[in-house]
N, C-alpha and C positions, 0 to 999 in steps of 0.2 A: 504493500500500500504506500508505504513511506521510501524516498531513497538514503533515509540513513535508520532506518529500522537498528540495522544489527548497529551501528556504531550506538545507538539510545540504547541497545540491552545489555552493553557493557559499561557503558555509564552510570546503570543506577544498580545497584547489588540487591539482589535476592529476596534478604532480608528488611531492604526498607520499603512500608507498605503502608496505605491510607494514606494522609496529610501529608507525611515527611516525604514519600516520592511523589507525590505532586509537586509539592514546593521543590524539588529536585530537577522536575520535568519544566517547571520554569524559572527555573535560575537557566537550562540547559537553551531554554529558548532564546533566554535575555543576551545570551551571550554567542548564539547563532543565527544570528538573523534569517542567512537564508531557509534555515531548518524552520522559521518560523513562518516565512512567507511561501513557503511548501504547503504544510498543515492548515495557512489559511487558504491558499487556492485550492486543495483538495474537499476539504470541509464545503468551501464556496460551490465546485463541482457539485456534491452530491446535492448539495439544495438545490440549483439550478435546473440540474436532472429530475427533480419532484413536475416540473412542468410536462417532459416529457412523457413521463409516465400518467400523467393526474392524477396523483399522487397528494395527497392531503396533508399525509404527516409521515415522518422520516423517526424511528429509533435507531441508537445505537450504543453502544459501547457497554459496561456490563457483564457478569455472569450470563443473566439472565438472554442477554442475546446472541448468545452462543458464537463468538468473533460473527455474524452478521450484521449487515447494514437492512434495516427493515422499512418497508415503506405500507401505510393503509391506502388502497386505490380503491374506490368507489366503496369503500366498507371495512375493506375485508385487508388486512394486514399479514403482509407474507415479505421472506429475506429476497434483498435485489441481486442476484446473479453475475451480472457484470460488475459489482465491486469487490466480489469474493471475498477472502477473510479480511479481518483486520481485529490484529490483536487488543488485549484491554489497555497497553500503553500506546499503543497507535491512536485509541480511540480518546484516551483522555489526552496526547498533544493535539488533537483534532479538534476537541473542544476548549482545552486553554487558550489555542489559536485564536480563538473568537474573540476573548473577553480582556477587558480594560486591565489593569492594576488594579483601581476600587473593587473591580467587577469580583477577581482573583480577590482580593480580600475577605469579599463579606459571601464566596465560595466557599473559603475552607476554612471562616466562621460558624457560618450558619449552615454548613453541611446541603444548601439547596442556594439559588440563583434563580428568580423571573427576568426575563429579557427579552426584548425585542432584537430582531438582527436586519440589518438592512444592506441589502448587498447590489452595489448600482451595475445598471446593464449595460451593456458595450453599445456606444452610439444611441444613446437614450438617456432623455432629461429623468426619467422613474428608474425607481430602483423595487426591486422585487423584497418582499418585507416577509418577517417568519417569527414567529413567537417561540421562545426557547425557553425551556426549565430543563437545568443540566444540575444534576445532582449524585450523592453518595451511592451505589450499590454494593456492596460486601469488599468495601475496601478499593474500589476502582469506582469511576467516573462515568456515569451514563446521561445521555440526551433525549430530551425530547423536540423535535420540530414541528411547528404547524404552519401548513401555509397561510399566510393571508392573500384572500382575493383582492386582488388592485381592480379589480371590474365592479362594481355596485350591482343589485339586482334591482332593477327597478319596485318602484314601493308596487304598483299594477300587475306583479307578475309571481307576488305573494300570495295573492289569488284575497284579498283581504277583504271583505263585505264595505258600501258608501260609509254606513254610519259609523263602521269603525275608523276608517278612511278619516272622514271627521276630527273622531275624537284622537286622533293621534297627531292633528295638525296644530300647532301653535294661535294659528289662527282663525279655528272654529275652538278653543277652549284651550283656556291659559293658565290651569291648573291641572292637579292629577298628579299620581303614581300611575307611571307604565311599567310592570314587568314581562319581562321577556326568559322564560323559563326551559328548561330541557339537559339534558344528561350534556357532558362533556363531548363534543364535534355533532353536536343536534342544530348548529346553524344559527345559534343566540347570535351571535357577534355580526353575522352579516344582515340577518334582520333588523339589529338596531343602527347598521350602517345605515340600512336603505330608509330607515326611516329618520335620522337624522338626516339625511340627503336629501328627502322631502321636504322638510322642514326649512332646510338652507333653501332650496328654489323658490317657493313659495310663498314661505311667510319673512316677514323681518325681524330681528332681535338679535340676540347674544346666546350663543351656545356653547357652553362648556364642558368639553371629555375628561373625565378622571379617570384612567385607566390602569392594568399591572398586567403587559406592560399596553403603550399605546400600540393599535394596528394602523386600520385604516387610516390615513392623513385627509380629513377635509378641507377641501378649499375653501375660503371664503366666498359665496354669492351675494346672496340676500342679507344672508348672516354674519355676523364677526362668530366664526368657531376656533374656538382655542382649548391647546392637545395638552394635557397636563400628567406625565407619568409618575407615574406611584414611586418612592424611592430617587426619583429624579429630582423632580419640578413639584414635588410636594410627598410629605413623611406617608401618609395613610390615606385610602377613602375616607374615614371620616372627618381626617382635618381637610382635607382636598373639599368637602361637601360646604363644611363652616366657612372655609376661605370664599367659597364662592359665592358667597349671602354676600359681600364685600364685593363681588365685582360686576353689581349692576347684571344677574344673567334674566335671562327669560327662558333659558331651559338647563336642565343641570342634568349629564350624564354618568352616573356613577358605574365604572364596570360591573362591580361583584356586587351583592349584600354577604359577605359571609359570615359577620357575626353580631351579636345585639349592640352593640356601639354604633355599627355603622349602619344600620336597621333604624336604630332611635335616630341618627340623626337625617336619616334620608325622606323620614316619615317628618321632623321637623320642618326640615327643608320643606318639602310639598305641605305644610300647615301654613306655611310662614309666606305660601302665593305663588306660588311656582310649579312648572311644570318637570316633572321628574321622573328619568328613564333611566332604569338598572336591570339586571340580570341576577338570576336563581336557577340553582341545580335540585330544581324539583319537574314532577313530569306533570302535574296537570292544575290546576285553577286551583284548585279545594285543596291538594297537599301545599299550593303555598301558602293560603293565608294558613293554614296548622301550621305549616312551619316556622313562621316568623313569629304568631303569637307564644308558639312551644319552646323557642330559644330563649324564653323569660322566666323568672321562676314566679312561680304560682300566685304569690301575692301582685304582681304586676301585670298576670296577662289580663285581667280586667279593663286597665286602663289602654292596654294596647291594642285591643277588642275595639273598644271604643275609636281611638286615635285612624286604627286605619280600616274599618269604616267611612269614616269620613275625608280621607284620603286617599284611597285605592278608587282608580278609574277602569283599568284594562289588566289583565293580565292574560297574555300568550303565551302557553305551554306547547314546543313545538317538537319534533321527531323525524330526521331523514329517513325514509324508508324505500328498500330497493324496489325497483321497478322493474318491471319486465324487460327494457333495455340493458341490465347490466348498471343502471347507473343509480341516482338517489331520485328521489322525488319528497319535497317539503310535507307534513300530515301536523296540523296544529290543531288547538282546544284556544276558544276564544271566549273570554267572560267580558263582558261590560255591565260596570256595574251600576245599577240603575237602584232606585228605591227598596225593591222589593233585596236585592244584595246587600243593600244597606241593613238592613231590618234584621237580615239570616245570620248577620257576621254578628252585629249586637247582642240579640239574642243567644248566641252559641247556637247558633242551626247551622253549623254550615253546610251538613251536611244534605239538604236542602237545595242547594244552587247546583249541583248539580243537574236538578228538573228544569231549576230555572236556564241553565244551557240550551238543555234540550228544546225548551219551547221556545226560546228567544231569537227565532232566524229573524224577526224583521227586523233587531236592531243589530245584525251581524254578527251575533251570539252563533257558536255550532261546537259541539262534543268532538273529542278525537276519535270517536267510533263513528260517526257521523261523517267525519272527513275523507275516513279510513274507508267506508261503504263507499261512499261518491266517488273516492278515486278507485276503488275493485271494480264498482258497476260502468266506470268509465275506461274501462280497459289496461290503466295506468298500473296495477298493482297487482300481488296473485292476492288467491283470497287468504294463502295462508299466511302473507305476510299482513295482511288486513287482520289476521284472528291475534298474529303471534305481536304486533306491535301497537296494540290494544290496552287500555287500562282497566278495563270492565268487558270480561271477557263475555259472560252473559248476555250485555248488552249487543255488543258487534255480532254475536248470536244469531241474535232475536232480529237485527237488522237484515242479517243475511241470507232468512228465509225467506226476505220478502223478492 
């Protein structure tokens, strides 16, 4: 893989392992430059090659990956052939390559790294972007990549109901909680691209990204949007949230909610008049309000019952699932939340909004069995990916006799 492989395996002894030959592996770099600018165009290679393939995400390095370089293409994650092996010190000078001094710092601190990698393309003002967490495995170095799309999807091709349309626009309604929910590579991130993108053309104001790390780079149109990365350009989401009460926004983008600090203040923030778009790794409408009120302890979920009620507008629970092409097709659960949602969260019904899903198509409301039906009886889907990527299996059922 490397051209000075064997010269690196005489250089670090046997015996030193974890931290101390990492820090070995770059002192070795510091002092060879071109050993360094090797490892960064090789590393740069295989990213690049994620396009070729369509390719999402890229692992490597690790026990766990057995000397393979792995890539997920339309799902399904398998080792790439043409990079053949590469040891577990090939893999970690591969990915020290990447990163800063600080970066290397608060590495073999904090035993993990979030990053963005941006790598500019020959004869081209854009440069291709990839979200990285490179981290400890049993004493060696492993990565994860994910591509970011530089294409936008259009907000029209989410397949998204007028009234939701609407209420996601700044300027048919200038308050709210929007979540954007679903398991890890279920599509969060470019949904909230394209709907931040709407927003830029259409309406005017201030939009602010809190991200970890930033992807997508918005241009300014309509809107002043400004990229604020976690660790970079500000300590945390929730200080990144507070700060932005200070800069005059009219929409405030938090990447993650992952825990009650940053939950209280993003429910804040949207009290305080503002329109507020974030992301949860829950699969459907109903497991997220549980979930945010359940991250409280007992004496408090009362008041946060209360709170976000009155501050929850939309939430989209969404799911890539394969299609009969080989490739993904978007299947989401969409709530807006109207009076009678008001009433179910209050009360502790929420179990409840679930029906109110169900009946709610005319204001854009639809269940992800729902979704999941229209796209089988639309040709788009088998039925057993229709049954197996379901949350109420019952239900998609009972749909599918009809």
């Amino acid at each position: 893989m490397l051209s000075f492989s064997s010269e690196l395996k005489v250089s670090l002894p046997e015996f030193m392992t974890g931290t101390s030959r990492f820090q070995a592996m770059n002192k070795l770099l510091s002092v060879n430059a071109e050993w360094r600018k090797e490892a960064f165009y090789q590393i740069r290679s295989m990213l690049l090659r994620m396009f070729h393939y369509n390719a999402s995400d890229m692992e490597m390095g690790g026990p766990g990956s057995n000397n393979r370089v792995w890539y997920r293409i339309y799902g399904t994650k398998s080792p790439v052939e043409e990079f053949g092996e590469v040891s577990h010190d090939e893999s970690s000078i591969l990915l020290l390559s990447i990163l800063t001094d600080e970066q290397k710092v608060e590495l073999l601190k904090m035993k993990n790294i979030d990053l963005s990698v941006g790598i500019k393309l020959k004869d081209r003002d854009s440069e291709a972007r990839f979200r990285c967490d490179i981290y400890y495995e049993n004493n060696s170095l492993a990565g994860s990549f994910r591509k970011i799309n530089q294409k936008l999807f259009p907000i029209e091709s989410l397949g998204f109901a007028e009234p939701i349309m609407k209420r996601l626009c700044l300027s048919h309604e200038k308050r709210g909680m929007v979540l954007v929910t679903g398991i890890t590579g279920s599509g969060k991130s470019s949904t909230l691209d394209a709907i931040i993108n709407m927003n830029n053309n259409v309406s005017q104001g201030h939009i602010i990204v809190i991200g970890n790390p930033i992807e997508f780079i918005h241009k300014s149109i309509n809107c002043i949007v400004r990229h604020r990365e976690v660790g970079e350009d500000v300590l945390t989401f929730k200080s990144g949230a507070r700060e932005a009460l200070r800069q005059d926004p009219d929409i405030i983008v938090v990447g993650e909610m992952r825990d009650p600090d940053t939950m209280s203040m993003v429910i804040e923030v949207t009290d305080s008049g503002h329109k507020v778009f974030s992301t949860m790794h829950t699969s459907s409408a109903i497991e997220s309000i549980h979930r945010i009120i359940g991250e409280y302890p007992t004496q408090e979920q009362e008041r946060i019952r209360l709170r976000l009620a009155d501050t929850l507008s939309i939430v989209i629970s969404q799911k890539l699932v394969p299609n009969l092409n080989n490739q993904l097709t978007l299947a989401k659960e969409v709530l807006s939340v109207n009076a009678s949602v008001v009433a179910a969260i209050k009360n502790n019904n929420v179990s409840e909004i679930y029906q109110m899903i169900t009946e709610g198509k005319k204001q854009g409301m639809i269940t992800i069995e729902q979704d999941l039906y229209n796209l089988y009886k639309s040709g788009i889907i088998s039925r057993d990916n229709a049954i197996n990527y379901s949350n109420n299996k019952n239900r998609i059922l009972q749909l599918l006799q009809y």
